[in-house]
Backbone and ligand atoms as CSV (ligand in chain L), in Angstrom:
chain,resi,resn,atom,element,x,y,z
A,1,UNK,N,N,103.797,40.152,154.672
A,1,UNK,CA,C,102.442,40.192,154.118
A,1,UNK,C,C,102.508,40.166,152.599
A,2,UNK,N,N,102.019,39.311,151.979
A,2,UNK,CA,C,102.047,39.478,150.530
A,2,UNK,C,C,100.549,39.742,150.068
A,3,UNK,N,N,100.924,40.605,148.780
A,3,UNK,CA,C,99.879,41.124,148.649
A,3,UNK,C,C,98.993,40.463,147.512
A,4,UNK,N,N,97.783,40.401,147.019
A,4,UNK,CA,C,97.199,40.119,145.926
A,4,UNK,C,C,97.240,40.928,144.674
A,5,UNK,N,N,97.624,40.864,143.462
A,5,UNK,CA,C,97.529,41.312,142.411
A,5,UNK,C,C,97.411,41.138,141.608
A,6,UNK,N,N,96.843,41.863,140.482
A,6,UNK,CA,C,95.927,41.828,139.160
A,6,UNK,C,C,97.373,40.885,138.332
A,7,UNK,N,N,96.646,39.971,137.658
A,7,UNK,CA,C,97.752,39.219,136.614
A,7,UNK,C,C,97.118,39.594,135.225
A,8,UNK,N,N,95.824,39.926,135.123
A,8,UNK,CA,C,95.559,40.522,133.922
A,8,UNK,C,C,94.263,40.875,133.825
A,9,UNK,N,N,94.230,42.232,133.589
A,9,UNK,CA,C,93.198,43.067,133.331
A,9,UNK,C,C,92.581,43.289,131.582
A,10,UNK,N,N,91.324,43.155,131.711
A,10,UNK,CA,C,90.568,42.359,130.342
A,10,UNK,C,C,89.981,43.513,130.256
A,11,UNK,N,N,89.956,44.867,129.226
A,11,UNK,CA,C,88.879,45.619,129.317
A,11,UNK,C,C,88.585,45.816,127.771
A,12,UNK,N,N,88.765,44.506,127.278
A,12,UNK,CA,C,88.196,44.315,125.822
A,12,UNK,C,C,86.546,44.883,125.199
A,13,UNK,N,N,85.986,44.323,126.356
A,13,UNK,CA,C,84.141,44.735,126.402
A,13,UNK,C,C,83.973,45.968,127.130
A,14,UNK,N,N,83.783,46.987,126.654
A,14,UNK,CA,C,83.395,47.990,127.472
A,14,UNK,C,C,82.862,47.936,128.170
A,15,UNK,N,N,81.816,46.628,128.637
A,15,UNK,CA,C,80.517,46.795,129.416
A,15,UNK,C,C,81.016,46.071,130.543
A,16,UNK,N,N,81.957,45.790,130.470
A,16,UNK,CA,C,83.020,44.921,131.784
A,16,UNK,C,C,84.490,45.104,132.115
A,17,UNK,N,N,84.715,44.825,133.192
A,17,UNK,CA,C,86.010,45.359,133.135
A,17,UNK,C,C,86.615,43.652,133.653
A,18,UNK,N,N,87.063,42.944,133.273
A,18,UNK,CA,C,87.802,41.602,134.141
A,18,UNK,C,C,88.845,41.679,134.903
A,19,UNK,N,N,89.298,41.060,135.988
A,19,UNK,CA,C,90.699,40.810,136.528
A,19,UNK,C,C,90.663,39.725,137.057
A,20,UNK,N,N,92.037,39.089,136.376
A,20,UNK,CA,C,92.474,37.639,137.249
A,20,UNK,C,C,93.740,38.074,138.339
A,21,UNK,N,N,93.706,37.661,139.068
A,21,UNK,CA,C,94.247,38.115,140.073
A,21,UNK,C,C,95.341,36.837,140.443
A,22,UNK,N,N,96.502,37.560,141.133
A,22,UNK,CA,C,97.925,36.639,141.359
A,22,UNK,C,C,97.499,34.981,141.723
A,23,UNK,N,N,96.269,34.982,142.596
A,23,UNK,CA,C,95.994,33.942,143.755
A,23,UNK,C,C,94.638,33.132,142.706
A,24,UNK,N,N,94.892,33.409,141.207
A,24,UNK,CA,C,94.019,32.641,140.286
A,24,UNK,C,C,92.829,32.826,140.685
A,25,UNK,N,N,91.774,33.770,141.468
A,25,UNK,CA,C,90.722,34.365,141.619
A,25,UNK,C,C,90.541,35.231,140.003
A,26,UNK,N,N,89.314,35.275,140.055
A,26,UNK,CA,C,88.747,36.315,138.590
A,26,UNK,C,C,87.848,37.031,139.043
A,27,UNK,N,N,88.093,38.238,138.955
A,27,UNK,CA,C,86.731,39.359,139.580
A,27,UNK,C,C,86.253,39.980,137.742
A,28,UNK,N,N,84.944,39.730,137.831
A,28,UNK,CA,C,84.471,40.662,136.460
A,28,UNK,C,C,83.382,41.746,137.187
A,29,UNK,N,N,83.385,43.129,136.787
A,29,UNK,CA,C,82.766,44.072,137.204
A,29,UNK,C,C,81.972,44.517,136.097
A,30,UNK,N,N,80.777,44.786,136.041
A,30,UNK,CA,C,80.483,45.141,135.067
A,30,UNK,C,C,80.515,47.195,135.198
A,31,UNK,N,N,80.419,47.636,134.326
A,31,UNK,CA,C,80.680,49.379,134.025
A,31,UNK,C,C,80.325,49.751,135.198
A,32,UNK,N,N,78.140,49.446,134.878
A,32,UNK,CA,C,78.009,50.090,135.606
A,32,UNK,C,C,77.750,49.903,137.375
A,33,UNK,N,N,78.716,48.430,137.890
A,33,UNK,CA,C,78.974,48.075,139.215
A,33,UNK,C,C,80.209,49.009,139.767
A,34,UNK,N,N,81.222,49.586,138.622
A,34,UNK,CA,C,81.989,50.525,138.728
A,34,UNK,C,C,81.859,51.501,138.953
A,35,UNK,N,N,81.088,52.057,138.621
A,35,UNK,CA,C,80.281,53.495,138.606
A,35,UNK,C,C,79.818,53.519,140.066
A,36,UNK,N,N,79.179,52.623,139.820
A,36,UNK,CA,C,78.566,52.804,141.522
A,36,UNK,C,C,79.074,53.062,142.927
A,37,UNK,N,N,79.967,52.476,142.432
A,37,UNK,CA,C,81.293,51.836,143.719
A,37,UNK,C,C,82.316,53.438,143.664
A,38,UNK,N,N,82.137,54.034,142.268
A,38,UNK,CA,C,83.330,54.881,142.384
A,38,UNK,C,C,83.921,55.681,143.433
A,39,UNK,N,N,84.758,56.048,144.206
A,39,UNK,CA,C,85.726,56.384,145.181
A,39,UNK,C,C,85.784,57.776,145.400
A,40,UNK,N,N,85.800,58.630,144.405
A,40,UNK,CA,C,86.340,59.892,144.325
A,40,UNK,C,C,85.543,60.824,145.282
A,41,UNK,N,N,85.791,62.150,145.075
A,41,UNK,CA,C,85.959,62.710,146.342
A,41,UNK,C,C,84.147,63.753,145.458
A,42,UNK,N,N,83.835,63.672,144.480
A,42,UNK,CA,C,82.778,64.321,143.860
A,42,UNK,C,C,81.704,62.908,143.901
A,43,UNK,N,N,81.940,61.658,144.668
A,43,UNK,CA,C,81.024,61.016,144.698
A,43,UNK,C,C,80.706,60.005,146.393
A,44,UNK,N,N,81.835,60.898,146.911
A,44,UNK,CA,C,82.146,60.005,148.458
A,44,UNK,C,C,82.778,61.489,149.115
A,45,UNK,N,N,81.840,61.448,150.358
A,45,UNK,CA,C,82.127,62.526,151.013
A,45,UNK,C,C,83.977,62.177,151.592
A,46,UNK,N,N,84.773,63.301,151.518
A,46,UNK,CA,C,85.932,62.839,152.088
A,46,UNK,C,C,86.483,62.632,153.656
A,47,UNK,N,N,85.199,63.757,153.854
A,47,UNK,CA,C,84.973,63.710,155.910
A,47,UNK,C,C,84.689,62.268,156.059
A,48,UNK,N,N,83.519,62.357,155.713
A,48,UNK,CA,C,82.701,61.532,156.330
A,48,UNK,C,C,82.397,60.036,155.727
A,49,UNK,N,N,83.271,59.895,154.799
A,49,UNK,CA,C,83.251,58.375,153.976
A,49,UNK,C,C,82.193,58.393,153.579
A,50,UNK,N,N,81.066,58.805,153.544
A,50,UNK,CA,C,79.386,58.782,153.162
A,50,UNK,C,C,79.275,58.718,151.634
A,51,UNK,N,N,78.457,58.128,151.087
A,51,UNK,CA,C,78.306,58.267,149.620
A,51,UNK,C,C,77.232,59.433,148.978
A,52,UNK,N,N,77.815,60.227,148.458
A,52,UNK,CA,C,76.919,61.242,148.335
A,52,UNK,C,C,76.158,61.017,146.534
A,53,UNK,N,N,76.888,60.627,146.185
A,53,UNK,CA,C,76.290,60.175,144.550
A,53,UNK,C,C,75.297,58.764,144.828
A,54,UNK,N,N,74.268,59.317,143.977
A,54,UNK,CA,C,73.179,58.064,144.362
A,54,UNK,C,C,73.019,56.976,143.185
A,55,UNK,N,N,73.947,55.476,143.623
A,55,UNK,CA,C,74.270,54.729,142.835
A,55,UNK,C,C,73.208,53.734,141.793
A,56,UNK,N,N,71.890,54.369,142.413
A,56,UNK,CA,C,70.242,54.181,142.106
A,56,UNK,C,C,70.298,54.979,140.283
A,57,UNK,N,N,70.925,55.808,140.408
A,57,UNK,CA,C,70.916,56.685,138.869
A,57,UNK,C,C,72.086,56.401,137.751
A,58,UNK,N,N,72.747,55.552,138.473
A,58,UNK,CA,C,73.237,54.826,137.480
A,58,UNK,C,C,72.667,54.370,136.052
A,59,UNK,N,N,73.157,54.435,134.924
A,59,UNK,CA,C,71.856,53.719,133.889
A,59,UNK,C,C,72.520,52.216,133.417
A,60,UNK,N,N,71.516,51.628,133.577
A,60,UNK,CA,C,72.148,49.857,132.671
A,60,UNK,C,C,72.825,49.597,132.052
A,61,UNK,N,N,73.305,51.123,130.697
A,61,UNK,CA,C,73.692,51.427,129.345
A,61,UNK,C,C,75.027,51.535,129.947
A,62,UNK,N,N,75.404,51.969,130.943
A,62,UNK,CA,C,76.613,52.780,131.188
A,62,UNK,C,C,77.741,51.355,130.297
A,63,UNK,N,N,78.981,52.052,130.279
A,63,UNK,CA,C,80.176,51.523,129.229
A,63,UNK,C,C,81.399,52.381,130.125
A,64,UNK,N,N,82.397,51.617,129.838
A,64,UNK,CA,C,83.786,52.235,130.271
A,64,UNK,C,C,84.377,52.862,128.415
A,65,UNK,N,N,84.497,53.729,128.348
A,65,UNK,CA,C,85.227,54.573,127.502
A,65,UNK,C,C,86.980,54.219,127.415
A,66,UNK,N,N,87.510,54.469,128.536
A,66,UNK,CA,C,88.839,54.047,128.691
A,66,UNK,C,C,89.775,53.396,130.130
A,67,UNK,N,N,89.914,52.755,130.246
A,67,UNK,CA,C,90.431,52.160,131.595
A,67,UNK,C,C,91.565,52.164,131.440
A,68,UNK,N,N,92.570,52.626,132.643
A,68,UNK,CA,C,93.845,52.941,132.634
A,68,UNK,C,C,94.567,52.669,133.790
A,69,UNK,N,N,95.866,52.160,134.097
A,69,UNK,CA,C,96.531,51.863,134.823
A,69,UNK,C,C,96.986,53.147,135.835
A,70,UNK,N,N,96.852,52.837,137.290
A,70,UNK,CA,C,97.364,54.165,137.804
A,70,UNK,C,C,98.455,54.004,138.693
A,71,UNK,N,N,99.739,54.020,138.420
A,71,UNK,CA,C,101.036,53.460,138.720
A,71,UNK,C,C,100.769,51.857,138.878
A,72,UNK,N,N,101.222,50.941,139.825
A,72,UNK,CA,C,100.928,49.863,140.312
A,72,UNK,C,C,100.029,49.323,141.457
A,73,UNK,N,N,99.057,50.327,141.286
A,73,UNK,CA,C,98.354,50.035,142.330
A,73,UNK,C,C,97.066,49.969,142.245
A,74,UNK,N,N,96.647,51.217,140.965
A,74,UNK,CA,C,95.232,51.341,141.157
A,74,UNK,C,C,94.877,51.150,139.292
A,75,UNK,N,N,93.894,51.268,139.072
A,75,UNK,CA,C,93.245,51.950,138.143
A,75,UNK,C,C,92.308,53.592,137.981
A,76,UNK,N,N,91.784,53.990,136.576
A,76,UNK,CA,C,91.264,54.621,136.910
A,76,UNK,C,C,90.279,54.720,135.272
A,77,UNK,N,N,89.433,54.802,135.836
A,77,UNK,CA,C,88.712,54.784,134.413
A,77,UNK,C,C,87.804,56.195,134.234
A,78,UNK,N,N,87.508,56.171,132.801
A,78,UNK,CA,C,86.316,57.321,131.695
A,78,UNK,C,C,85.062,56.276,131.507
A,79,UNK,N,N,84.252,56.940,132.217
A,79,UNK,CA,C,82.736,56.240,132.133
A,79,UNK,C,C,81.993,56.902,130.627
A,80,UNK,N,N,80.994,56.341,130.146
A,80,UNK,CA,C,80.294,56.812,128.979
A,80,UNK,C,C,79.600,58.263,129.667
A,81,UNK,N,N,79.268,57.802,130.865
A,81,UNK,CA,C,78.278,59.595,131.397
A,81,UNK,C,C,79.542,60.456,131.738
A,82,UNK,N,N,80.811,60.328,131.095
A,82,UNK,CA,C,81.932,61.612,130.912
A,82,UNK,C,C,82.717,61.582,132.647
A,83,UNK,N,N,82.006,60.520,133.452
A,83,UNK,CA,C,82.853,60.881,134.856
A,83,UNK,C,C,84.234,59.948,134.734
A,84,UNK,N,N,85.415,60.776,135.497
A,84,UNK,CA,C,86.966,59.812,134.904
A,84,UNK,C,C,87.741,60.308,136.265
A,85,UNK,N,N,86.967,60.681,137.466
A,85,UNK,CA,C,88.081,60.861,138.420
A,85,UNK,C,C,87.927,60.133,139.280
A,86,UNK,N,N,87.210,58.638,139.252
A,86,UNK,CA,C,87.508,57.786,140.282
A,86,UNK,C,C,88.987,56.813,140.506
A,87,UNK,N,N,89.562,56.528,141.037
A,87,UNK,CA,C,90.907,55.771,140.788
A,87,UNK,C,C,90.697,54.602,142.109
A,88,UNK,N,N,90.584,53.332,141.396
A,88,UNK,CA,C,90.286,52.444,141.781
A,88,UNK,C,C,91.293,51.441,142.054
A,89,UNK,N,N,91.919,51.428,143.372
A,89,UNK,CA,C,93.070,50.509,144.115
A,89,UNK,C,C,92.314,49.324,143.991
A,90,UNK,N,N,93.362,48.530,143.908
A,90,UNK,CA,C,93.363,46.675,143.347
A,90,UNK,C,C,92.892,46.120,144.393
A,91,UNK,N,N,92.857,46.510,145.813
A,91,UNK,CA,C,92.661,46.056,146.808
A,91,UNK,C,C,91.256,46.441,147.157
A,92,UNK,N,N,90.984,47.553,146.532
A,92,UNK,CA,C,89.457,47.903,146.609
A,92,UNK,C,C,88.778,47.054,145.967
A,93,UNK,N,N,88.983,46.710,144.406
A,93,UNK,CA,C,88.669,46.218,143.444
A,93,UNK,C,C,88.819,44.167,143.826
A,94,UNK,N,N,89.459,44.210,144.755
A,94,UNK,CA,C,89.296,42.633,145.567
A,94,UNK,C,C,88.106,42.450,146.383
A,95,UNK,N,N,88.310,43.677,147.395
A,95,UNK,CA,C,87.376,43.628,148.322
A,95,UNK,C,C,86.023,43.806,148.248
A,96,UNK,N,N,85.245,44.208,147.000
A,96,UNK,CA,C,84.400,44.600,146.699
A,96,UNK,C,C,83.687,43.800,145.558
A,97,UNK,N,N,84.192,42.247,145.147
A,97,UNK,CA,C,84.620,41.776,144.181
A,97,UNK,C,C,82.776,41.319,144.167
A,98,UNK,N,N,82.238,41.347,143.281
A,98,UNK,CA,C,80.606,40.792,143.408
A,98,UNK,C,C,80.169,39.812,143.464
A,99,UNK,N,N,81.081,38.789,143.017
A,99,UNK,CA,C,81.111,37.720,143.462
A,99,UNK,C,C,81.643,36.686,144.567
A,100,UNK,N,N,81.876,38.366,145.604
A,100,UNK,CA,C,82.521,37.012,146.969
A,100,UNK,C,C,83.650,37.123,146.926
L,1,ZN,ZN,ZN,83.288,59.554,141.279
């Protein structure tokens, strides 16, 4: 099974995060499509997979502060509204890609 992976991650614009990916696909996310989506366990029930953060209160404004590599697999980013414990696998970040 081979896997898909990020060939380069663009987080020049705060207000986006880019990835071109091994298989020459490009996913661009914007902040606050990140936010929304985030994973963690203070915004996604861990029982019950349920989303408990309501991705409706998101604001337009939102910005990534700092985006960071999390070993080889994931990311994990600092949102402008101070939240930084989502960690976002590459495979999530495929599957979820907004454009298909
Ligand atoms: Zn979260």
């Amino acid at each position: 099974m081979t896997s898909i992976e990020p060939r380069v991650i663009t987080k020049s614009d705060p207000t986006r995060v880019s990835i071109e990916w091994s298989d020459g696909h490009s996913t661009v996310y914007t902040a606050r499509e990140l936010r929304q989506i985030c994973p963690c366990a203070g915004c996604v029930d861990e029982l019950t997979g349920k989303r408990t953060h309501d991705p409706t209160t998101v604001p337009g404004d939102m910005v990534t502060q700092n985006v960071a590599l999390v070993g080889n697999y994931a990311i994990t980013i600092r949102f402008s509204d101070g939240h930084e414990t989502g960690i976002y696998p590459f495979r999530m970040l495929r599957e979820n890609d907004p454009s298909g």
